[in-house]
C-alpha positions in Angstrom: 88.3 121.8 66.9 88.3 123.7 70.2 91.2 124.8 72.5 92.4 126.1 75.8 94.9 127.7 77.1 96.4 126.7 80.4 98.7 129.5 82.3 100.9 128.8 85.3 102.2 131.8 86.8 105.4 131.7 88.6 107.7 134.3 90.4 110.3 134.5 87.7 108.3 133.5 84.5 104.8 132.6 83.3 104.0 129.4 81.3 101.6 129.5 78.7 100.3 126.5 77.0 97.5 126.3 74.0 96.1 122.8 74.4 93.5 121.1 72.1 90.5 119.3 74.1 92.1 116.0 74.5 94.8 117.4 76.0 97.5 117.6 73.2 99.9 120.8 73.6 100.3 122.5 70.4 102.3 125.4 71.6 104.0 126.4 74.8 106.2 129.2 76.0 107.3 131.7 79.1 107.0 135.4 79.2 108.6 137.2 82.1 106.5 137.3 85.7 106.7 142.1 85.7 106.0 141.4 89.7 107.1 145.3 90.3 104.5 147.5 91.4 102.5 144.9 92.6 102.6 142.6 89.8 100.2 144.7 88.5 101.6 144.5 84.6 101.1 140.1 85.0 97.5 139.5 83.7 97.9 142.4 80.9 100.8 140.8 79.9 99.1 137.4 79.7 95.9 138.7 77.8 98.6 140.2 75.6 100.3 137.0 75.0 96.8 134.6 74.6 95.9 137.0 72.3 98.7 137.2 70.2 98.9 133.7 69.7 95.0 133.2 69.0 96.1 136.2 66.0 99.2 134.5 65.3 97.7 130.8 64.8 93.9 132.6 63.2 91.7 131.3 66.1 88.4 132.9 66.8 87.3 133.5 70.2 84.5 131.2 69.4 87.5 128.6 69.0 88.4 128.6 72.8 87.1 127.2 75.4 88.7 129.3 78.0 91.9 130.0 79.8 92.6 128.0 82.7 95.4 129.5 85.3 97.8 128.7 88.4 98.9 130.8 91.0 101.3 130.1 93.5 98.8 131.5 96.3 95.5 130.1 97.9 92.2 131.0 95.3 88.9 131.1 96.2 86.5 129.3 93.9 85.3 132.9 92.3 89.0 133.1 91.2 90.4 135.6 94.0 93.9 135.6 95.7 94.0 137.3 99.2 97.8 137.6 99.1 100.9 135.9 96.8 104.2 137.3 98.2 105.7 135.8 94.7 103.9 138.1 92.6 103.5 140.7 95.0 99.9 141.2 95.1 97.9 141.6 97.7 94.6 141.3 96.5 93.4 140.4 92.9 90.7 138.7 91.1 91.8 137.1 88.9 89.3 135.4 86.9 86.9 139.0 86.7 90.7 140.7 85.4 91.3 138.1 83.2 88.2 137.5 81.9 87.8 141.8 81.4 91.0 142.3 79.5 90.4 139.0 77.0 86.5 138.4 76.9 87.4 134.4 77.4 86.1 132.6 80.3 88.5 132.3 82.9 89.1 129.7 85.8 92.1 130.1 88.2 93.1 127.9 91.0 95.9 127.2 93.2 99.6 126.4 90.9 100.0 123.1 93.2 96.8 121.9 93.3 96.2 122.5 89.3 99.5 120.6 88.9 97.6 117.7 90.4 95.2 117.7 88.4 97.9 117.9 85.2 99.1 114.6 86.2 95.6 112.9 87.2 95.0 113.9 83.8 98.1 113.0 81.4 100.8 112.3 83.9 101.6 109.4 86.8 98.1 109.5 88.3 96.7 109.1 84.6 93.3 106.9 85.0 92.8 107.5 88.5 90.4 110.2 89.8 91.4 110.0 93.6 95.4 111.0 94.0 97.6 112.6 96.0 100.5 114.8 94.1 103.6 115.8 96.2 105.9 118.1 94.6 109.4 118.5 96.8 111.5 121.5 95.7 112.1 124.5 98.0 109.6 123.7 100.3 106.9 120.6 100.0 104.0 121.9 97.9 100.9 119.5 96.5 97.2 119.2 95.8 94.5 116.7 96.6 92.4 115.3 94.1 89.2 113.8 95.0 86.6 112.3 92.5 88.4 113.8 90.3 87.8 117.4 91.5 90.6 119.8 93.3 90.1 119.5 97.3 90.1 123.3 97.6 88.5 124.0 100.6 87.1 127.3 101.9 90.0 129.7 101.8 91.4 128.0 98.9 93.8 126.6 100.9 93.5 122.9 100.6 96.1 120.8 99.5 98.7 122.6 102.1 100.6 119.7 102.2 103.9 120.7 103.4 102.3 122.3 106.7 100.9 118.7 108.4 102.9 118.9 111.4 105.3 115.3 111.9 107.0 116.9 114.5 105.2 118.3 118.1 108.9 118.2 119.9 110.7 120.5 116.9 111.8 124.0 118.4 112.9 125.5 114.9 110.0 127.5 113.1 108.8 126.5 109.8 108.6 129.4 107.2 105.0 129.6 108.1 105.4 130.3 111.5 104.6 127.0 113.3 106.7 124.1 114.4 107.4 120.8 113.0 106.0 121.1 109.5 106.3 118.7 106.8 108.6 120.8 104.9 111.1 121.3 107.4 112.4 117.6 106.8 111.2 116.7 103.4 112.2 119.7 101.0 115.3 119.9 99.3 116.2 122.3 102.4 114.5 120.5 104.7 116.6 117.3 103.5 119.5 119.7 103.5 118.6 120.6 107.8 118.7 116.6 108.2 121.8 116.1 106.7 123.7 119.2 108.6 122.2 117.7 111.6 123.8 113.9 110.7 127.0 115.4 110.6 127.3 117.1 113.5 127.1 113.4 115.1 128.5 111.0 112.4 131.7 109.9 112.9 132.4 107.4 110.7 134.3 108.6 107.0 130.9 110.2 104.7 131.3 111.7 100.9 128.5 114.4 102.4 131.4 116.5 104.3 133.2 116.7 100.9 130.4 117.7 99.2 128.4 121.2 99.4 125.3 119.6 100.9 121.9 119.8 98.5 119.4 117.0 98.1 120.9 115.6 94.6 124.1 115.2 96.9 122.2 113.2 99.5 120.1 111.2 96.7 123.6 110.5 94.9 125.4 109.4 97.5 122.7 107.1 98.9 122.7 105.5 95.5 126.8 105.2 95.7 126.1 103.3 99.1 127.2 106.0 101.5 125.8 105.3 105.2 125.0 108.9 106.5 123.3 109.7 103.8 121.2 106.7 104.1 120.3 107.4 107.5 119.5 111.1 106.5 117.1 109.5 103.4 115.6 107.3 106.3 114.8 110.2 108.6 113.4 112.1 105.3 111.2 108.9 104.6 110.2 108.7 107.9 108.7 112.2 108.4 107.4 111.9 104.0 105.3 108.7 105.0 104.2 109.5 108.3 102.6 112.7 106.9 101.4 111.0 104.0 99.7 108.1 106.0 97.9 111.1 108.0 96.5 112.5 104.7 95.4 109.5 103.5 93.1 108.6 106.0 91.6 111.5 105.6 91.2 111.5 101.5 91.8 108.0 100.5 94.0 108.0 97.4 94.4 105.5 94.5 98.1 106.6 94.1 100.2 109.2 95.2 102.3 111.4 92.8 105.8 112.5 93.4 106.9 115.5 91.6 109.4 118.5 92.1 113.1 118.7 92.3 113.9 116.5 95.0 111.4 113.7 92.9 115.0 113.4 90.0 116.4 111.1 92.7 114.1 108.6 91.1 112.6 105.3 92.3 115.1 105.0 95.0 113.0 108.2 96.8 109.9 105.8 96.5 111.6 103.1 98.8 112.2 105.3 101.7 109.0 105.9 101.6 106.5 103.7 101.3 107.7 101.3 104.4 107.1 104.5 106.9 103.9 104.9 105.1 102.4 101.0 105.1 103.6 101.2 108.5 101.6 103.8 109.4 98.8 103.8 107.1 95.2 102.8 107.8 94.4 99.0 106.8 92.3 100.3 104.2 95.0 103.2 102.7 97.8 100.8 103.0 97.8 99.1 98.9 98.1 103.2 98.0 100.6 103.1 94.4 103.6 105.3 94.5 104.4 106.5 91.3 107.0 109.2 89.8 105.5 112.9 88.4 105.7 112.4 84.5 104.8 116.0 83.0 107.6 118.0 84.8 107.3 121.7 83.9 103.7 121.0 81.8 101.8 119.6 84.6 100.9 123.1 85.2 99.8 124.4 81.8 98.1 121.1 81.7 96.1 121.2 84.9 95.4 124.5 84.7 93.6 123.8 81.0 91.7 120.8 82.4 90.6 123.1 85.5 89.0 125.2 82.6 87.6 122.5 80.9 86.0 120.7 84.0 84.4 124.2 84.7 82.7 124.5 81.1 
């Protein structure tokens, strides 16, 4: 039997996973993201932690296949981040750090885009090696897997979903400093913008001005038949499938994966969604399946493991 682990670093904690070859976790757990000083106490503390467990559990080095690892930053494909405000590096290389404090083979790539590949692999896209993965929290993260490889690009920035622009009229900046971006209106603040904008205008009786607005509220009071916020999940779905029906054309997915905090609304997200995005679609994109994330918080421990494995 061989193993991997699979690492996804995050700004508050890091999730570490040891996974057999097929996939199967055996163990998981979080140590805390130290991101003072640079974050330069993160990767010690993960060789510290993979290590422990390898003594813990009495594997040999032999015994694993590598350590696979997300970061929430572009990464080259020689495993180095120019910049992640999260952890507060600046520079790092990460697989030659890695690699020097645990003699194991490392492979790191981009948290989003290894996600992906988590749920190509055991999750919603499971069987399909040509996916979209869209994961709406804070702002509109996702990664692009084609022939069953990460799209990573040159800068390691591929995948950017989030910053398509849906929008050339918007006057508002997006956190990234341009206008009109995908995030904007379908993040769970960006759904939050839409629905402070509804009310400024809607003068008909809505549950939203009792409520303090989030997505969940929106989502939940769609689903209890209020009108505003269907007209606010309308405008979300609008700008979602517009953006998607862009990406498409251009990668040609089997299915596209929803995932993140705003993806708990359930199915009901899906139909706002995939009438803007037939609409818009290319003849040839339009059959694309829509399909719920399944792994939640493993899809990164488990992409990040396969990313390993597909680099053996």
């Amino acid at each position: 039997m061989r193993y991997c682990f699979g690492v996804d670093i995050g700004g508050t904690t890091v999730k570490i996973g040891l996974l057999q070859e097929d996939g199967t976790i055996l163990d998981k757990w979080e140590i805390v993201s130290r991101t003072e000083n640079e974050g330069e106490a993160i990767l010690p503390d993960i060789s510290e932690a993979v290590l422990k467990k390898m003594e813990e559990r009495c594997i040999q080095k032999a015994e694993i296949l590598g350590i696979g690892v997300g970061v929430p930053a572009p990464v080259t494909e020689d495993g180095v981040v120019n910049g992640s405000a999260n952890l507060g590096w600046k520079y790092k290389e990460v697989k030659k750090e890695l690699e020097g404090l645990t003699c194991l083979k490392v492979k790191a790539g981009n948290d989003a885009n290894v996600a992906a590949l988590g749920e190509m692999w055991k999750g919603g896209g499971e069987g399909e090696e040509n996916l979209i993965m869209v994961t709406l929290g804070t702002g509109v993260g996702g990664g692009v897997i084609v022939n069953g490889k990460i799209l990573t690009g040159a800068h390691g920035a591929g995948g950017e979903i989030g910053h398509i622009c849906v929008n050339y009229s918007e006057t508002d900046s997006c956190g990234c400093g341009n206008h009109g971006c995908l995030e904007q209106y379908a993040s769970a603040t960006g759904i939050v913008r839409l629905a402070k904008q509804k009310l400024q205008t809607f003068e008909k009786h809505t549950v939203l001005r009792e409520k303090t607005l989030s997505a969940k509220e929106v989502f939940d009071a769609v689903k209890a038949g209020d009108e505003a916020a269907k007209e606010i999940a309308v405008q979300f779905g609008e700008y979602l499938g517009w953006g998607l029906a862009n990406l498409a054309a251009v990668t040609d997915p089997a299915v596209i994966v929803l995932g993140g905090g705003v993806s708990k609304a359930g199915e009901i997200l899906i139909s706002f969604i995939e009438g803007p995005y037939r609409e818009h679609a290319f003849f040839a994109n339009k059959n694309v399946k829509f399909v719920l994330a399944k792994l939640g918080n493993d899809a990164g421990i488990c992409g990040a493991a396969k990313l390993m494995m597909d680099d053996i």
